[in-house]
N, C-alpha and C positions, 0 to 999 in steps of 0.2 A: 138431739137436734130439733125436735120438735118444739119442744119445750121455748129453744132461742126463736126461732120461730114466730110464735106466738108472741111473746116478749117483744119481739121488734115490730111485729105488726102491732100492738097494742100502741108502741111509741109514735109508728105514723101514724094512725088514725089522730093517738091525742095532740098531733101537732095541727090539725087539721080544723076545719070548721067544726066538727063535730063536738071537737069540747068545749067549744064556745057556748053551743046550745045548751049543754049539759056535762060539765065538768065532774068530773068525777077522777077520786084520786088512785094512782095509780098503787099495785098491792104488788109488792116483790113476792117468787115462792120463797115457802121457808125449808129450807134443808140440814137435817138433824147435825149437827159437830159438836164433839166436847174438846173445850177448851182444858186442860192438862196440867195441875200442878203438883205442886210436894203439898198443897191441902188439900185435895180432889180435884175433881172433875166439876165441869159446868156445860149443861148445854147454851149452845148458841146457833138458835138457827139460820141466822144471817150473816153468819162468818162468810158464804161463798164471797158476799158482795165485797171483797177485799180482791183488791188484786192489782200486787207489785209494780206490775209492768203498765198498766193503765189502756189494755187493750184486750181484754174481755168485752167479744160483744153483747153478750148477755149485760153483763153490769152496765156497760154504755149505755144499753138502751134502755135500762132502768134509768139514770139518772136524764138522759133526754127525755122520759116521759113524764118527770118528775117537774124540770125545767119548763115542759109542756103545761102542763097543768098549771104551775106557779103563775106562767103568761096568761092562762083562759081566767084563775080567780083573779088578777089582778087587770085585767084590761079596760074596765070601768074608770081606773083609778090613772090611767094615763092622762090627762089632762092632770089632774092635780099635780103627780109625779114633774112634766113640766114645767108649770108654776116652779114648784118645789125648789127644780134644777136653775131656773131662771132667776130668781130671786136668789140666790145663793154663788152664783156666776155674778149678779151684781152688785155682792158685796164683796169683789174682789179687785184688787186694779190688776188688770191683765199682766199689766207691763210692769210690776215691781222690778225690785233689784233690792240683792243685799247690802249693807253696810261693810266697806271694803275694809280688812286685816291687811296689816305690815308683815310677811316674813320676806327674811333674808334679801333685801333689797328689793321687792315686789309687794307689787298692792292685789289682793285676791279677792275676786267677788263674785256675784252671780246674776243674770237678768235675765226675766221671761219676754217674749213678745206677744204680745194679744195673739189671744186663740190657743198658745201652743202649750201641749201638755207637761212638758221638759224646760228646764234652764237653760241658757249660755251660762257656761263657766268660763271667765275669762282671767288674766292679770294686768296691770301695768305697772311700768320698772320707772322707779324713783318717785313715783308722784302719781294719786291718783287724778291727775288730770290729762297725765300722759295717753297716750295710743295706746288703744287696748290690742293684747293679742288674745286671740281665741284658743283655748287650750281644748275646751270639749263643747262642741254645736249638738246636745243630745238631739234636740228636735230630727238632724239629720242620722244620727246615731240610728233611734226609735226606728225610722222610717223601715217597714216591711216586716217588724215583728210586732206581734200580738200584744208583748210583754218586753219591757226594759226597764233595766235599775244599773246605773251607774253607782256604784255601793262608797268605794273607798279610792281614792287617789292622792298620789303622793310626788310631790315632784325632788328629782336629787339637787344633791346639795351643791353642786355646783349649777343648775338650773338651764340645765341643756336637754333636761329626757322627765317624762312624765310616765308612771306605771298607774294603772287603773286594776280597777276588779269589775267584771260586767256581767250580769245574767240576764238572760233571754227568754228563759221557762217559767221562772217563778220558783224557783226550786232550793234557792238559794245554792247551787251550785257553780261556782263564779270561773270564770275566765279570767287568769290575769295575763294580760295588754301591755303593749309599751310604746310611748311613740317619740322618735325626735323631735323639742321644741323647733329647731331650728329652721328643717325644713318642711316637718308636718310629715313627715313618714312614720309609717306604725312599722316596727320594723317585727320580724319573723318570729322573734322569742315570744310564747304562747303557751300558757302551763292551764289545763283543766282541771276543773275541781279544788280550788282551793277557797280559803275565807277572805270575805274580804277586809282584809289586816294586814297590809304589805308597810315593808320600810326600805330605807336605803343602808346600805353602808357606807363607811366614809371613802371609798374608794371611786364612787357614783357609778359604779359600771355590776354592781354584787345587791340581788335585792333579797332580800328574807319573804320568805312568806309561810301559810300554814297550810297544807296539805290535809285534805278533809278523807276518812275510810269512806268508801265509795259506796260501802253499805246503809251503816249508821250513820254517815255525812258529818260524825265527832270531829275535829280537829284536832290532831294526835302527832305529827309534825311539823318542827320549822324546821324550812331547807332555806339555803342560798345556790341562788344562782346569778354565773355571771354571763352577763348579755354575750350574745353571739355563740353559745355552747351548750351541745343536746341538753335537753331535760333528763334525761336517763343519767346523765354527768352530775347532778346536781349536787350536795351534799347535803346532807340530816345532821345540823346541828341538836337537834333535840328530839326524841321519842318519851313520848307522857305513855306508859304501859298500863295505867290504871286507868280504867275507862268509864269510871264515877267522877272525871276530870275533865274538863276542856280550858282550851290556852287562846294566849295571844301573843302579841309582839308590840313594842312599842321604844321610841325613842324616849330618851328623860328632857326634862324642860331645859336643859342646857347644851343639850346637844349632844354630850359626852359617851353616853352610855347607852348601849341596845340591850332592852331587858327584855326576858320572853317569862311571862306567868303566866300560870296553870292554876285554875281555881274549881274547888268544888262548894257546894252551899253552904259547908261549914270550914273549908281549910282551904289557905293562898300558899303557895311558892313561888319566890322572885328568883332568877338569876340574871344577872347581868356580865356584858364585857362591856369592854371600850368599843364606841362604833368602827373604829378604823382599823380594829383587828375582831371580831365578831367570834371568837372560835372557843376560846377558855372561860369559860362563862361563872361566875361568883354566885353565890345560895345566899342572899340576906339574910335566909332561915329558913329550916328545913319545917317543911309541912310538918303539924299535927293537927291531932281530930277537934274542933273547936277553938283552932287559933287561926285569926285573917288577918292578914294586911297588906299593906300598898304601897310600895318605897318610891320614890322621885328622887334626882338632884338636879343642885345648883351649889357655883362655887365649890367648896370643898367638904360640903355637909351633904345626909342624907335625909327627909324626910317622910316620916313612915304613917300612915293611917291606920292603925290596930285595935284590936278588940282585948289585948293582952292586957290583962286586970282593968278593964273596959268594955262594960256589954257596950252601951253606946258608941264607942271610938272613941279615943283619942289621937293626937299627934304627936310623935318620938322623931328626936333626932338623933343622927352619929355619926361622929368623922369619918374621914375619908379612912382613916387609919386603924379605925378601930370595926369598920362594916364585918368581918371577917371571925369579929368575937358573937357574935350575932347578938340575940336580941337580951343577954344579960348588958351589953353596952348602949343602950338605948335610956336617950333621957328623957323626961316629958316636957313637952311644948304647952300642953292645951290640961287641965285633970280632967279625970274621970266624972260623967257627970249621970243624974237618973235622968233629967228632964233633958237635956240637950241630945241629938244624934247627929254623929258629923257624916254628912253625907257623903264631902269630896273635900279637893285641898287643891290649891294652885302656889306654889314657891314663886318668888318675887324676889328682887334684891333691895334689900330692908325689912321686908314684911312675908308673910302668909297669906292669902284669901282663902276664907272655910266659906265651905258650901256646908249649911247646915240646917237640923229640923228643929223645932222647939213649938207645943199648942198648936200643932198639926199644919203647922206654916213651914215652910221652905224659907231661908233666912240665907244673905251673906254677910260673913263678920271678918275686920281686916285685922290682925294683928302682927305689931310691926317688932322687929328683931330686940328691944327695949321690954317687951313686955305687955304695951298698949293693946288696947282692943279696940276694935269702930266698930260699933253694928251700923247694917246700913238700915234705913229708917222704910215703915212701910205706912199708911193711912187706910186700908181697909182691912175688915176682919177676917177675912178668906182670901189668899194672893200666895204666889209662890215667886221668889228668887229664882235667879241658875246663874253661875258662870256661863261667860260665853267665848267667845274664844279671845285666848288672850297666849300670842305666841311669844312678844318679846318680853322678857323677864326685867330686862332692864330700865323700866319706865315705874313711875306712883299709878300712871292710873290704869285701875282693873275695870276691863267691859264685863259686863252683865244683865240679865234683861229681867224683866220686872212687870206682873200680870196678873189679872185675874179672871172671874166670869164675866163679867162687866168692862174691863181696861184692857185695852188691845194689847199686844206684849211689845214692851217698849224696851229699846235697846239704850243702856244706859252709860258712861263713862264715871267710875268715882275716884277722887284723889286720892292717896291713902297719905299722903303727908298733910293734907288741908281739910278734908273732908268735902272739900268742890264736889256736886256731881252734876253731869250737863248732859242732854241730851241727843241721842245718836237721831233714833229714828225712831217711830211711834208708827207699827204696822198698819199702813191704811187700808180701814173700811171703809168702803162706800157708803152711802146712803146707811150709816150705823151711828145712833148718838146714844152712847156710853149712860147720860142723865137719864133716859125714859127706862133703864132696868134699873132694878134693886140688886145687891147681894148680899145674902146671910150667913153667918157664920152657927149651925144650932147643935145640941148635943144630944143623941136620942141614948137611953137608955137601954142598954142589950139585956138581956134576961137572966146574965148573972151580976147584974149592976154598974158593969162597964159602959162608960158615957163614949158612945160613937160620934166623931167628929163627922157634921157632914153641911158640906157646901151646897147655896142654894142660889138658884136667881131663877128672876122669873121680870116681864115688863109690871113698871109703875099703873096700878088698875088693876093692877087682878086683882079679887078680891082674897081675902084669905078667910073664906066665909063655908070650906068642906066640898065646893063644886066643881074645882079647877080640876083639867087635866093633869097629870104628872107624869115624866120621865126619871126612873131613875137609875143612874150606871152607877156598879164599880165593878172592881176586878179582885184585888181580896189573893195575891198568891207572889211566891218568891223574891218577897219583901221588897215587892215594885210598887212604891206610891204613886196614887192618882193626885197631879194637882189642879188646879182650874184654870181656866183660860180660855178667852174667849173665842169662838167657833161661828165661821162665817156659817156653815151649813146649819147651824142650832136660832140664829136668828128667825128664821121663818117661824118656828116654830114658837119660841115664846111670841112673837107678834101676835100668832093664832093662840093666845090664852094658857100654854103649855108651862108649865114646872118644871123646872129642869133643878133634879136634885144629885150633887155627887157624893155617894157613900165612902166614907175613908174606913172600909171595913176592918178588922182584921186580918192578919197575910200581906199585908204590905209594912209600910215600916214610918207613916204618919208620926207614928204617935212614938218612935224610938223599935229599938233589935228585939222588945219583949213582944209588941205588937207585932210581930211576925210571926216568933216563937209560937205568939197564942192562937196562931192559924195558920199551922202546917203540922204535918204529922197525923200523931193522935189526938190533934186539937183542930183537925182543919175542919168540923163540923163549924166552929165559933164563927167561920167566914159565912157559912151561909142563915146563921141564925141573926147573925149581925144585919143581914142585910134584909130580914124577913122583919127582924125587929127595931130596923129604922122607918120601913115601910109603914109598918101599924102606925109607930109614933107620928110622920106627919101627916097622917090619914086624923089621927087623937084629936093633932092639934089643928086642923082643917086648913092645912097647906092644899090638900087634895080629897076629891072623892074617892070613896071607897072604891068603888067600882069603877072608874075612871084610872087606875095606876097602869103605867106599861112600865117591865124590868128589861134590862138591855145588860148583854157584858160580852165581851168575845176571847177567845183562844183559851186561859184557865178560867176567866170573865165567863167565858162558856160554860163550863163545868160547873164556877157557882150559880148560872143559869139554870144549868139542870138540876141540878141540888135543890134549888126554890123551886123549881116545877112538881116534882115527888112532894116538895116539906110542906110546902102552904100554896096552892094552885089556887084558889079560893080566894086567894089575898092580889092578884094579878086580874086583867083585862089581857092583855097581851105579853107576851115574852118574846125579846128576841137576843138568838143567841149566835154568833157572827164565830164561824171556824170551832167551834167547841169542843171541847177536850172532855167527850161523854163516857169510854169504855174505858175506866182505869184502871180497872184490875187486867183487864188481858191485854191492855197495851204492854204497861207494865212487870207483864210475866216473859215480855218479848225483847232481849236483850239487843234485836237484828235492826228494831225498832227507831231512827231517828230521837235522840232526848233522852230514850227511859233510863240508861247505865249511870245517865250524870243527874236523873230527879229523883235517885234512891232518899236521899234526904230529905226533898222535897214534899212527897208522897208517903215512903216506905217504899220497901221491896216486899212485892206480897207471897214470896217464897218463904217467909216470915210470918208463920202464925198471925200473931197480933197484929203484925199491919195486913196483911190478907184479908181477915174478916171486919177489920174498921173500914179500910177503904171498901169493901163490898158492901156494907149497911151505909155507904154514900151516892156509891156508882154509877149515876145519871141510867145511865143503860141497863144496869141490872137491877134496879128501882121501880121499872118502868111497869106499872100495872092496871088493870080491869077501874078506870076511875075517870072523871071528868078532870079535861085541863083546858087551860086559857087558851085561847088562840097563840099559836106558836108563827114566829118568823125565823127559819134557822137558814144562815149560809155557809156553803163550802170553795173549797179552790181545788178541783183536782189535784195540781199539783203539789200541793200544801204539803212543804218536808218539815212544819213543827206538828201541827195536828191533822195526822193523816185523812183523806178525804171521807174513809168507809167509816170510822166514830157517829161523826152526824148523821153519815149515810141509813148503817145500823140501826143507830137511834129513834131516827125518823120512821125507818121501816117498821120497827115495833110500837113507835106510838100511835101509827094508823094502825098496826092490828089490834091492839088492847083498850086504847081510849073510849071512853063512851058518851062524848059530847059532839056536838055535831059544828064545834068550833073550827073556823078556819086554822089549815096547818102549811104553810108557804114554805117550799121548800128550793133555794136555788142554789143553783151549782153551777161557779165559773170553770169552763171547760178549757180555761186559756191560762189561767193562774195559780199564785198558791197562795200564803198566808192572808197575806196583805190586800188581796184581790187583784184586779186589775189594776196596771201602775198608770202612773200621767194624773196630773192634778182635778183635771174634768174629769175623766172617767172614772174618781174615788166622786165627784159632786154626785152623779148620774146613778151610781151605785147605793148611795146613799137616798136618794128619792123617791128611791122606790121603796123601802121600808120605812120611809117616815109616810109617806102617804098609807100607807096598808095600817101603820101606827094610826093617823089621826083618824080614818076612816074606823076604828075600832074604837078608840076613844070620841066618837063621835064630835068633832071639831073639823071634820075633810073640808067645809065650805064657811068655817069660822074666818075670818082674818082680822085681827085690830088692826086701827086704823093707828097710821105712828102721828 
């Protein structure tokens, strides 16, 4: 008792005037625990500060005095912070709206009002010039919680009832809601904890959804239910029992078929029924260890995205009559390719649209039932593609949107019979002219002679003379490519003479499925070498000062954050690491743990000799030793259900005890959130302000600003 005591009193004090005068950083005790495997023991003195329930007042009042402090170093920097926010609010138009979609006899879109943090989600029936109705008023939603995310919504197919999934914590543990279009009544059926991944069936009254363990928050059930009948009623069309597995649900682009797939980071399984009997469900192919893929229909074929004799993907189709032979009856659409990787696939009547990668670009290519191919055309060296949404099948022209660090992202329409493409919308910036930045396309050399793709912009003027500031992200994990695009909040900054460079490291899938391969596992050191060794290179080639560079990446971004803090700290001015994923081995040994059953592939399982001792000669946290580091900015989100809040917590605690520079280390913790932070579109700008000011004041640029 004493002990919390003290601890709490320490936290009033530092919220107080007193650390204004002299700030001084707060020191958790350390208390002996061995963390327990099938390869030994590990001490960890800072295991207590874990705690499930999020009501440890000891712990709390470690992290308020944390949050304290963070406010006493940073209170200098308030002015700048709102510049920052200010300038960043006005490269926004308040009042956007989206580009309205055609389904099912409705027009669907979206429109903010000045000020407000949330969209109106609305539709109108026959014509978007009709009377809009309001389906979701989030702004009145939000109103009295801390935290709100409208996640997934679905309306049925007769167009009389809309189901949503909503969270209020941050926890991603969702609510699913239903309400009467007709009258605007949300009516009683209300299921807790599910994902938000709902559908209809064709009955309009019977929704699927996936049911999350209440532990692990894995999603491991789909049930339906039908409106007006307990939940305890529901039925479990599916139970996934492997829990190196999570699923989902979804309709096929034709409407036909409700499939529910189960994937882990090397194997997919698809089943399907018909939507209007949901119950006897069809295997397109039964899981094995290193075969993936992705079936859709339209008309009376299947099309399938596979890795089957295809590191890259390709496309396989199969009758309707032959689904059932599985994948020896599968023919090819697209071959096998080394340099192309197909990202995604949209069916069409006539054609295909691939979502694809090629020279570290994101690409859409149309190929029409004959044979043809359209690539769609791009004019600068760094840009990425996406499909966008595109509901009716039955049309030539596919939307998709089209972008860079420089080109706002612009929503596109292209023919696929004529090649027409015309323009939807060109997301406006304010006070933002596209001509006064450059962007680069350059190739740094990793140190076993692999040529890293990496995207640059920066404004026209800077010189490339070795003095400039530089920012550089990537993330480098679960073959999730980084692509460019331009960032109202990143404007301030190159204005102020800053570099903005994006590492397309290893561990994503830039470069195709081997560039993943070569950064996970027992190869996931290549991510953070890669990005230690993009940094020298354009330090070489005098993009930036040496001692001018700030590294930035968040969630496994985090991880290879703290991986380059241990490997080259020397090579850094500042680092900041947003939610980070720093204790790997003992999260990992923790199967109760949110994520770890389904990222054995990802990582290893370190009950496994050999991934045991690789991942611990990586481990951000168990790395952490008696040595100088750069100034650190790390954030967390209490409630954070992907990377639990006590990682950075831990982390942090041991690099005030061990470090030996007397560099600033900012530590904050949203008390209200989880992964993502705070939700609402201003309170990510706000969020955001305060680590680029604490950035430029390190990189000394705090009272630079070019003039545009």
């Amino acid at each position: 008792m004493a002990r919390r005591t003290t601890l709490l009193s320490v936290a009033l004090l530092m919220s107080g005037a007193a650390i204004a005068q002299n700030p001084q950083p707060p020191r958790p005790a350390k208390r002996p625990f061995q963390v327990t495997s099938p390869n030994g023991p590990r001490e960890d003195d800072y295991y207590w500060l874990r705690d499930d329930t999020r009501k440890n007042p000891e712990m709390l009042a470690y992290l308020a005095a944390e949050n304290a402090y963070a406010d006493a170093l940073l209170s200098s920097l308030k002015p700048l912070q709102t510049r920052l926010y200010e300038e960043t609010v006005a490269h926004i138009k308040q009042d956007d709206s989206s580009v309205p979609y055609r389904k099912n006899g409705y027009y669907y879109g979206s429109r903010y009002q000045t000020g407000a943090d949330y969209p109106i989600i609305e539709r109108r029936k026959g014509s978007r010039d009709a009377p809009a109705d309001v389906l979701f008023d989030e702004p009145a939603l939000a109103k009295g919680h801390s935290f709100f995310a409208l996640s997934d919504w679905t309306v049925s197919p007769d167009n009389q009832r809309v189901a949503w999934a909503e969270d209020v914590v941050g926890r991603r543990q969702y609510v699913l809601k239903v309400k009467d279009l007709a009258t605007g009544q949300v009516l009683a059926d209300t299921i807790a904890n599910v994902e938000p991944n709902l559908v209809w069936a064709g009955d309009n009254k019977t929704i699927l959804y996936v049911a999350k363990d209440p532990v692990t928050l894995r999603g491991y059930q789909v049930k339906a239910h039908v409106l007006g009948t307990p939940t305890a009623t529901d039925r479990t069309l599916y139970e996934e029992k492997d829990d190196t597995f999570q699923m989902g649900i979804a309709r096929t682009t034709d409407d036909k078929f409700v499939c529910i797939s189960v994937e882990s980071t090397v194997s997919d399984e698809q089943r399907c029924a018909p939507v209007g009997a949901p119950a006897n469900f069809t295997v397109v192919a039964p899981r094995l260890r290193e075969f993936r893929y992705s079936a859709d229909h339209l008309g009376s074929r299947w099309i399938i995205r596979t890795n089957k004799d295809a590191k890259n993907y390709k496309l396989v189709t199969v009758a309707d009559a032959d689904l059932a032979k599985g994948s020896a009856a599968w023919r090819d659409l697209t071959p096998a390719s080394d340099t192309v990787f197909i990202e995604g696939f949209k069916p069409f009547e006539g054609f295909v649209a691939i979502d694809q990668r090629e020279g570290g670009n994101r690409m859409i290519r149309l190929l029409t039932d004959d044979g043809k191919s359209l690539p769609v055309k791009a004019d600068e060296p760094a840009y990425r593609m996406s499909l966008d949404v595109n509901e009716e099948p039955a049309t030539p022209w596919v939307r998709y949107t089209y972008g860079s660090l420089v080109t706002p992202t612009t929503t596109y329409e292209v023919n696929a019979k004529t090649g027409e493409r015309r323009v939807l919308k060109v997301a406006p910036v304010p006070g933002y002219d596209p001509a006064k930045y450059v962007t680069e396309r350059v190739w740094a050399p990793a140190r076993d002679g692999t040529k890293i793709p990496v995207s640059i912009v920066y404004a026209k003027g800077v010189k490339r003379d070795g003095r400039a500031p530089m920012l550089q992200y990537a993330y480098g994990s679960y073959g999730i490519s980084m692509d460019p695009a331009v960032d109202a909040g990143r404007i301030g900054l190159l204005d102020r003479g800053v570099v903005y460079a994006l590492a397309h490291i290893r561990g994503g899938q830039e470069m195709g499925r081997g560039w993943y391969d070569d950064g996970h596992l027992l190869n996931k050191k290549n991510s953070f070498t890669d990005f230690i060794d993009v940094t020298r290179y354009l330090v070489a080639q005098k993009y930036a000062a040496k001692d001018r560079v700030a590294a930035m990446g968040g969630s496994a971004g985090g991880l290879l954050m703290g991986g380059v803090a241990n490997m080259a700290p020397a090579d850094y001015k500042l680092i900041i690491a947003q939610v980070p994923f720093v204790d790997v081995v003992t999260t990992m040994l923790d199967a109760s743990i949110p994520l770890t059953t389904f990222e054995y592939d990802e990582w290893g399982n370190p009950a496994q000799k050999p991934f045991y001792d690789y991942m611990l000669s990586y481990s951000p946290y168990d790395n952490v030793t008696a040595k100088a580091y750069p100034s650190l900015f790390v954030q967390t989100g209490l409630w954070d259900s992907q990377v639990q809040y006590y990682e950075p917590t831990k982390w942090v605690a041991k690099l005030r005890e061990l470090k030996t520079d007397k560099n600033p280390l900012v530590f904050r913790v949203n008390m209200e959130a989880g992964h993502g932070g705070k939700s609402g579109r201003f309170e990510r700008f706000r969020q955001n302000a305060e680590w680029q000011a604490f950035m430029l004041q390190q990189l000394g640029v705090a009272d630079q600003h070019q003039s545009k």
